[in-house]
MARRO-402932 format. One line per 4 residues: number of its first residue (from 1); their letters; for each residue x, y, z negated of C-alpha. Coordinates in nm, 2 decimals. Each point is the difference from the previous one (the first is absolute). Example, Ala and Ser with C-alpha at 12.3 -4.5 7.8 and 13.67 -1.06 7.14 Angstrom:
MARRO-402932
1) AS) 1.23,-0.45,-0.78; 0.14,0.34,0.07
//
This chain:
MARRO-402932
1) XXXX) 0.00,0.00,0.00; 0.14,0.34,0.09; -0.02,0.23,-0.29; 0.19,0.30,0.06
5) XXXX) 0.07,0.22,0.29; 0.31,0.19,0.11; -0.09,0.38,0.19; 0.32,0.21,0.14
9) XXXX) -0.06,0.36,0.02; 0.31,0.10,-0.06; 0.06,0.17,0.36; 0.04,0.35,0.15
13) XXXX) -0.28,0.04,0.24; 0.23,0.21,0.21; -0.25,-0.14,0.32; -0.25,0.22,-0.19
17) XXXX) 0.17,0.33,-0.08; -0.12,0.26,-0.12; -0.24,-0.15,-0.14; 0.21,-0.27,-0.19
21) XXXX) 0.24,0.33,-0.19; -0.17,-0.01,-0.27; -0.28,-0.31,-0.02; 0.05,-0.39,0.03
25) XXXX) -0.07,-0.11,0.38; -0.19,-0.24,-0.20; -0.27,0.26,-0.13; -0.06,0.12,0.34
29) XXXX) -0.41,-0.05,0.01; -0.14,-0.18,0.23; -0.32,0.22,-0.04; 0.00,0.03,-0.38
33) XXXX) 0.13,-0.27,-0.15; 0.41,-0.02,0.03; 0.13,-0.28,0.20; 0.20,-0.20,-0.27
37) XXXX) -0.39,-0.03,-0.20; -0.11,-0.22,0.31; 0.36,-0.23,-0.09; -0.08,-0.04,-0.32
41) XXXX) -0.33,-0.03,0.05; 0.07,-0.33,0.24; 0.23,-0.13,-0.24; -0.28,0.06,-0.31
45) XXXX) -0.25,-0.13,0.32; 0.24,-0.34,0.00; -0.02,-0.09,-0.37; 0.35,0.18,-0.11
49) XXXX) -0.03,0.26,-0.30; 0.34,0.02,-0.10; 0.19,0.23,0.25; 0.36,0.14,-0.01
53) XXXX) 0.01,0.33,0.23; 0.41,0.07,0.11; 0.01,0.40,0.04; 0.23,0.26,0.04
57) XXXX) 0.09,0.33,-0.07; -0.27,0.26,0.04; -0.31,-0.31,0.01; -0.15,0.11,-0.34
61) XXXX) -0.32,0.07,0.17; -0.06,-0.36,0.06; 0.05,-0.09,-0.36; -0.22,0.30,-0.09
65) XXXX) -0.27,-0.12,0.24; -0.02,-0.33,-0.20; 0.01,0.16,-0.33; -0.32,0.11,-0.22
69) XXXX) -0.09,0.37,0.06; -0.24,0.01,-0.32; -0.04,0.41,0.08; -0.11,-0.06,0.34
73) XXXX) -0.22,-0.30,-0.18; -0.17,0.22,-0.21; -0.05,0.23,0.23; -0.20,-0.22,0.20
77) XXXX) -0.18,-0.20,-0.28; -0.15,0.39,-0.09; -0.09,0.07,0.34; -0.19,-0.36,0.03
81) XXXX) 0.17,-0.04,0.32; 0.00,-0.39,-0.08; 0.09,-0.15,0.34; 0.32,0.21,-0.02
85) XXXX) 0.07,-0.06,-0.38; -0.03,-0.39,0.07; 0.26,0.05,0.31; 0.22,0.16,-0.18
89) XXXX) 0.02,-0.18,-0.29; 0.02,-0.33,0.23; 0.33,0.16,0.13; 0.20,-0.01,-0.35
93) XXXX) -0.16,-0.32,-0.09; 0.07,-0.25,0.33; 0.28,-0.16,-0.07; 0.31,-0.05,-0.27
97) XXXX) 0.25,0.26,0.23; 0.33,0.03,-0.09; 0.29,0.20,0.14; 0.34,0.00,0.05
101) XXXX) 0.22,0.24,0.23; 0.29,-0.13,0.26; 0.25,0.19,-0.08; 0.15,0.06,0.38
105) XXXX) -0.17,-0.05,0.31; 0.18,-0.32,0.10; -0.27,-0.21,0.24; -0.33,-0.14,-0.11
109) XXXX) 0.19,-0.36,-0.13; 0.16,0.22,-0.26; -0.34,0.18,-0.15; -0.08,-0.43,0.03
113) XXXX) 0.26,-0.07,-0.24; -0.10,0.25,-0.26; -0.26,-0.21,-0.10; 0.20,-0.31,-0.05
117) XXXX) -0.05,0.01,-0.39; -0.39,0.07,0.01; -0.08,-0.22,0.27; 0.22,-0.32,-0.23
121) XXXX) 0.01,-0.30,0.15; -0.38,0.01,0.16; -0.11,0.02,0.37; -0.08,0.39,0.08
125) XXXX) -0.21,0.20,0.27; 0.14,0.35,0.18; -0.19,0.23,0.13; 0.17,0.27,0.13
129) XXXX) -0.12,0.33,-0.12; -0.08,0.16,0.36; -0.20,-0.26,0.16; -0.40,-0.04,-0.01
133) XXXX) -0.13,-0.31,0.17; -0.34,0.00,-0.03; -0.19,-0.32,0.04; -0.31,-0.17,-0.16
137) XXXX) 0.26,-0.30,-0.19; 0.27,0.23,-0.12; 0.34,-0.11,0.19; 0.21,-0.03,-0.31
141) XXXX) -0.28,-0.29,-0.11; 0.03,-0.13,0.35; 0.39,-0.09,-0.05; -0.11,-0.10,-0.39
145) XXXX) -0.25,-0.30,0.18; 0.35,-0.10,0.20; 0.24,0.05,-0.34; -0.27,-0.26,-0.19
149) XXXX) 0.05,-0.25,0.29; 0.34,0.01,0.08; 0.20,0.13,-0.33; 0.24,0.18,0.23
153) XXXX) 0.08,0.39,0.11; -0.28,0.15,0.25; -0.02,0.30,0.21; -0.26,0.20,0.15
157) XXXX) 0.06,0.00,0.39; -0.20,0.19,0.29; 0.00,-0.03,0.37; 0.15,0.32,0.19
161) XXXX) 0.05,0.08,0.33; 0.30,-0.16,0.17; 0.16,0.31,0.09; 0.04,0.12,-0.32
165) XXXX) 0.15,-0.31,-0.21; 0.33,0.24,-0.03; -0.21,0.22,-0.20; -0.08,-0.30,-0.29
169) XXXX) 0.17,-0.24,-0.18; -0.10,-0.37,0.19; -0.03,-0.33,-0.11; 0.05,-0.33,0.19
173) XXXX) -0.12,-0.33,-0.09; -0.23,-0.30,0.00; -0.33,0.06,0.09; -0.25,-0.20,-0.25
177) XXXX) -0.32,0.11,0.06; -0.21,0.30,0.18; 0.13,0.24,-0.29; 0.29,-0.20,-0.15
181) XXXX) 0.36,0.00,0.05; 0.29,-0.16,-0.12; 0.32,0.25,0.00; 0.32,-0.12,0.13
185) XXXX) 0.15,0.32,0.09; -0.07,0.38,-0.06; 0.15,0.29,0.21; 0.01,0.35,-0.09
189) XXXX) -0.06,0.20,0.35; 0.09,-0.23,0.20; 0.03,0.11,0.40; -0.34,-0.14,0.17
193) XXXX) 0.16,-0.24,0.25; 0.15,-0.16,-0.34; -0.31,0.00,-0.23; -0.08,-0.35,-0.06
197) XXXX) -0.39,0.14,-0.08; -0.21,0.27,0.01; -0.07,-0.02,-0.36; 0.11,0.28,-0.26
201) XXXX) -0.01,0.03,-0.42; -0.31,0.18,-0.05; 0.08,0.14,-0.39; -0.10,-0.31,-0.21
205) XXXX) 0.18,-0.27,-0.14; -0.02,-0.28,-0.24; 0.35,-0.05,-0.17; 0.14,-0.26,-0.17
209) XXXX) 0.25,0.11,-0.32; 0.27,-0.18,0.24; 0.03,0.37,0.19; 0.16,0.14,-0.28
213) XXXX) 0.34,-0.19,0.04; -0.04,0.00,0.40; -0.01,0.38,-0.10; 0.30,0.03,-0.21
217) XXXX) 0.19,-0.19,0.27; -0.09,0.21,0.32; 0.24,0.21,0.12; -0.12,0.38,0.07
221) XXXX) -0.08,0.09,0.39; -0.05,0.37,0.17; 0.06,0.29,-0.26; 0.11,-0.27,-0.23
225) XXXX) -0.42,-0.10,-0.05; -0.06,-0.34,-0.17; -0.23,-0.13,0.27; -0.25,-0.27,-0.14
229) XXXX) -0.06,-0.15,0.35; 0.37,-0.14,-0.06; -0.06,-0.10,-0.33; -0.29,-0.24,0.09
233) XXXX) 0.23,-0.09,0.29; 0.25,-0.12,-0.25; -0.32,-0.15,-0.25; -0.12,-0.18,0.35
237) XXXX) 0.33,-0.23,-0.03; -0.16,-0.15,-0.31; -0.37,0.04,0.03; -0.25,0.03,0.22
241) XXXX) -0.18,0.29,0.11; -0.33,0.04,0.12; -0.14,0.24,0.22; -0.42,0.06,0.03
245) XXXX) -0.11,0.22,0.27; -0.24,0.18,-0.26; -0.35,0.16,0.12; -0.09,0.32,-0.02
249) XXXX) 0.12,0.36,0.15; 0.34,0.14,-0.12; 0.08,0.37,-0.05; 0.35,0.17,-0.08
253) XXXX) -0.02,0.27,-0.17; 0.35,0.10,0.06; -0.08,0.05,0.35; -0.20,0.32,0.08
257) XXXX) -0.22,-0.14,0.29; -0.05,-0.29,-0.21; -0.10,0.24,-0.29; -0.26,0.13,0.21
261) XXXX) -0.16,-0.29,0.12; -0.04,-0.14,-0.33; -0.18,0.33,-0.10; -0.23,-0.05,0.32
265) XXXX) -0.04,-0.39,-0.12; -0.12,0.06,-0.31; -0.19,0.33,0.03; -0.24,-0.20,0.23
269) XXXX) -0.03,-0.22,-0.29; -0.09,0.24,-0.22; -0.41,-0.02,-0.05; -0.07,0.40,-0.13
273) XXXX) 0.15,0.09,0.34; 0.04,-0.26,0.23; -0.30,0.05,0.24; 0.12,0.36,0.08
277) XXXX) 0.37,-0.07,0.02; -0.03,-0.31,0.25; -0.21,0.32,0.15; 0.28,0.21,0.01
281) XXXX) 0.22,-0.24,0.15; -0.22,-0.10,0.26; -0.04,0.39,0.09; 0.41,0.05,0.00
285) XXXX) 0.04,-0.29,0.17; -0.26,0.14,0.29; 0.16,0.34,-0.05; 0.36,-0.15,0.12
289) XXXX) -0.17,-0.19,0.25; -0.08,0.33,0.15; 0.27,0.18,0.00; 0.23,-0.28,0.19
//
């Protein structure tokens, strides 16, 4: 059973300045709500309450955002406003959250390793911190159904267009069933004529504790990064990984067209203004139409 869960949000953001100067990437709203809520809503969505956050300097906002704000509480309780008070007060109650800051900016397998002595010797889940995937069975319990079958490492994998495989990290393997792979390689970027798949990470991953020394044992790549691509290249030579082509749509927040399409997504979602926003979209959509 997977019982804790590992989020990095440690990075930069610098894809998204200005706007990432002075806020977290990871609170960038999607609407209202910031984007790391919907992670650790999945992982709270996949039956995991006990979740270790690695930040960075200038992130206190996300811890903040988890915290109780009893003023703003009160406030709310007086003004009867209960659908908001509930919300609210869901937010600082959702999960066990704790934090812990990576102290450089040395690749995502190194914010990994920070949580080597909260994680023990248990299987984990990662999310990473700037990527919604929404879906009606929440991805990170999708690779959980694997994990309880297989008692080995699994990824998250998604199809992308041929063409742009140098744009992903790729893996290559044994094809099990419509959804299922078995890993036997995994290539960061690799030049499309050489891609042994079209199949890229997609953000989630089941972990066994076995990482931790493939981590210590990987040598750093570009700007001396700790890449955890080759540490589960490294865990691969003594288990197996599995890869599960999971369902649902993937958004990355880091990415500004991305950004706006998940806004788009979920705004026609959203039921107090859905009818007239599909409206407006039909009527810029025309609009564009007829201007070409």
């Amino acid at each position: 059973m997977i019982k804790k869960a590992v989020i990095p949000a440690a990075g930069l953001g610098t894809r998204f300045l200005p706007a990432t100067k002075a806020q977290p990437k990871e609170m960038l709203p999607i609407i209202d709500t910031p984007t790391i809520q919907y992670v650790v809503q999945e992982a709270v969505d996949s039956g995991i309450e006990d979740i270790l956050i690695i930040s960075g300097k200038g992130k206190r906002a996300i811890e903040d955002h988890f915290d109780r704000n009893w003023e703003l509480e009160a406030l709310l309780y007086e003004k009867e406003d209960k659908s908001l008070y509930n919300e609210i007060r869901h937010i600082g109650d959702m999960a066990n959250i704790h934090y812990i800051r990576q102290k450089e900016m040395k690749g995502l397998g190194d914010a990994i390793s920070y949580a080597r002595y909260h994680i023990g010797n248990e299987p984990f889940a990662v999310l990473l911190g700037d990527c919604i995937i929404d879906t009606v069975i929440p991805a990170t319990q999708q690779l959980i159904d694997i994990y309880e079958q297989y008692k080995q490492s699994v990824v998250a994998v998604e199809e992308v267009a041929r063409e742009k495989v140098s744009h992903y990290g790729i893996i290559g393997g044994q094809k099990i069933s419509e959804r299922l792979w078995r890993i036997n390689e995994m290539v960061e970027k690799p030049d499309v004529e050489k891609s042994p798949t079209n199949l890229a990470f997609a953000g989630r991953y089941i972990l066994t504790p076995g990482i931790f020394d493939a981590l210590e044992k990987t040598t750093p790549g570009k700007n001396n990064e700790i890449q955890l691509t080759d540490a589960m290249s490294l865990l691969l030579q003594r288990e197996s990984i599995y890869a599960c082509i999971t369902q649902g749509k993937r958004y990355d927040i880091g990415d500004k067209l991305e950004y706006l399409k998940a806004i788009v997504h979920f705004g026609i979602q959203r039921k107090e203004f859905k009818a007239e926003f599909k409206e407006f979209i039909i009527d810029l959509s025309n609009n564009i139409k007829d201007k070409k």
